[in-house]
C-alpha positions in Angstrom: 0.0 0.0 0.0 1.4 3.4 -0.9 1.4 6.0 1.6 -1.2 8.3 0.1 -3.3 5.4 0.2 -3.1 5.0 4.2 -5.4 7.8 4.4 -8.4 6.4 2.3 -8.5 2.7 3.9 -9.8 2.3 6.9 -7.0 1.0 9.3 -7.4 -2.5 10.7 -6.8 -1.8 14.7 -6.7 -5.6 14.8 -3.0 -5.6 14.2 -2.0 -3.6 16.4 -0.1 -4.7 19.5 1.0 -8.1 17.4 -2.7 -8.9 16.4 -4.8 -9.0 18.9 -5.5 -5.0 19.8 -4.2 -4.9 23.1 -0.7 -4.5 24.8 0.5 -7.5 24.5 3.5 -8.2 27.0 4.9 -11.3 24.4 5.6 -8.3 21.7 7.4 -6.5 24.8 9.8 -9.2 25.3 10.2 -9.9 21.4 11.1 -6.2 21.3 13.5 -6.1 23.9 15.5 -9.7 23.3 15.9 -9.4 20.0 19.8 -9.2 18.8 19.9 -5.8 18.2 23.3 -4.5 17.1 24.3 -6.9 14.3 21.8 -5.4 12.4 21.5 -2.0 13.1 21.5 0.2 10.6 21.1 3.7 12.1 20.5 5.0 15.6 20.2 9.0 15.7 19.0 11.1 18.0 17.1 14.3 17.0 15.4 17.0 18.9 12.0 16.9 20.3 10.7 19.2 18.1 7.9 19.1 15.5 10.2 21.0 13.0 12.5 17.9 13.2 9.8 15.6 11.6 10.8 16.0 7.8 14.9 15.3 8.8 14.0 12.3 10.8 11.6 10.8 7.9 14.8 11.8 5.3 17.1 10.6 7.3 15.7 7.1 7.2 14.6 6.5 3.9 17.7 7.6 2.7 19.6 4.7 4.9 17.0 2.5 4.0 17.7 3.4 0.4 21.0 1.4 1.1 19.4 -1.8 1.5 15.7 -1.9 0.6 15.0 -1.9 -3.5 11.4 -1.1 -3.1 10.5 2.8 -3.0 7.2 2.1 -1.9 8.1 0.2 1.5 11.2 2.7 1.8 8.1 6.1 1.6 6.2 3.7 4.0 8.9 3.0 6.5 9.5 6.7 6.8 6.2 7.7 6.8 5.2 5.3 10.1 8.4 6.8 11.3 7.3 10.3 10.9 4.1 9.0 12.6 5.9 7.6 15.7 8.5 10.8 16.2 5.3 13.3 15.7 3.5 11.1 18.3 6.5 11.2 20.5 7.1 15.0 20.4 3.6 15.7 20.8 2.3 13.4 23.3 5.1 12.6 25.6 5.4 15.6 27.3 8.4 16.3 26.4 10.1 19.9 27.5 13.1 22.0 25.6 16.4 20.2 25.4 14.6 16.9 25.4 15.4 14.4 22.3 14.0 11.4 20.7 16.1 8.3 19.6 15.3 7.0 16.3 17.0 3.3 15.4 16.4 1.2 12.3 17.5 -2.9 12.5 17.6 -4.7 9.4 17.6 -8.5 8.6 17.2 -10.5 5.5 13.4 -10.8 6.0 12.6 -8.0 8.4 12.9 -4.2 9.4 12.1 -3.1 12.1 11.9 0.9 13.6 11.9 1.8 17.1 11.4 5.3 18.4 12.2 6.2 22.1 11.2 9.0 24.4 11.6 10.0 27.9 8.0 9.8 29.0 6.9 6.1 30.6 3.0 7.1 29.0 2.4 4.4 26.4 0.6 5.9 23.0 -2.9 4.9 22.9 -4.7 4.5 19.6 -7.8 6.9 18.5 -10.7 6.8 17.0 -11.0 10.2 15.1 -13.8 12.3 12.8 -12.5 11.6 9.0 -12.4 15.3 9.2 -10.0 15.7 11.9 -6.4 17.2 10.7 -4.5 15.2 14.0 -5.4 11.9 16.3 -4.8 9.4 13.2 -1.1 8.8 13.3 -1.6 5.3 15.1 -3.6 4.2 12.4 -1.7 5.2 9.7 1.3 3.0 11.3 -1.0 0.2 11.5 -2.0 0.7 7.8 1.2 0.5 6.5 3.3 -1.5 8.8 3.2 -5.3 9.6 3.2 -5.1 13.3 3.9 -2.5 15.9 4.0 -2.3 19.7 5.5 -0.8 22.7 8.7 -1.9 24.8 10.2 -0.9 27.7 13.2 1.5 27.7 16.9 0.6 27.2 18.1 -0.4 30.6 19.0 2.3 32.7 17.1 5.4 30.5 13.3 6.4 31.6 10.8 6.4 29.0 9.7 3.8 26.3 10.3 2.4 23.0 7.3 2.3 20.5 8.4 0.0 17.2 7.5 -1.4 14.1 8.2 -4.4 11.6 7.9 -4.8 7.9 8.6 -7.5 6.1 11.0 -7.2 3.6 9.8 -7.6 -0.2 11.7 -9.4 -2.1 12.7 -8.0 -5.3 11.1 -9.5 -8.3 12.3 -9.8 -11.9 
């Protein structure tokens, strides 16, 4: 699904949270044991600031670029991203000097995005008028992503991690 598309189906809450719409503490664990730092492909940090949103979604399509030969999945990759630092800078409560962690992890079938911020508050999907111009990032992750959820923070830093996983296409002749 392209990104411009996100917007016109309706999302499936349903896959959220690994499937079954709730915080589900075996996506947690998943999130937090996986072998991180073989496959890493950027970790960045950028400031809590709205007018950061465009660098941040940049700044990992073009390192996706580098590995993913699908445009479509890169635009949709950094468009949940986007989704994720917006709901981060916005809803996190986040005050001046504060900064949000951005780190993409690659593997031969999978990517995967997490997004980390200081506050503890997990994001909490809405249901929104068509009409409304905010409250639909959630949705548009779950549109375009395979799977998404919530994990605690790196050990020893407050906050939380929200993430994502795609699976990667395979490039066809």
């Amino acid at each position: 699904m392209t990104a411009s598309r996100a917007q016109r189906r309706a999302p499936s809450l349903l896959r959220v949270h690994d499937g079954d719409g709730t915080f589900a503490p075996r996506a947690a664990v998943r999130a937090r044991t996986a072998n991180t730092a073989a496959n890493e492909l950027l970790r960045s940090t950028f400031p809590a600031d709205p007018s950061w949103a465009a660098a941040v979604r940049r700044t990992v399509a073009d390192r996706l670029a580098t590995v993913l030969p699908h445009p479509e999945q890169i635009d949709n990759a950094a468009l949940a991203t986007g989704e994720l630092f917006a709901n981060a800078v916005r809803h996190a409560g986040l005050g001046p000097g504060d900064t949000v962690t951005v780190a993409v992890e690659c593997t031969e079938h999978s990517l995967r995005v997490i997004v980390a911020d200081r506050s503890p508050v997990p994001p909490r999907p809405q249901t929104t008028d068509a009409c409304a111009e905010s409250g639909r990032g959630l949705a548009i992750v779950s549109a375009l992503t395979d799977n998404w959820g919530i994990a605690p923070p790196e050990p020893g830093r407050p906050g939380k991690r929200v993430w994502f996983t795609m699976r990667r296409r395979e490039v066809t002749p």
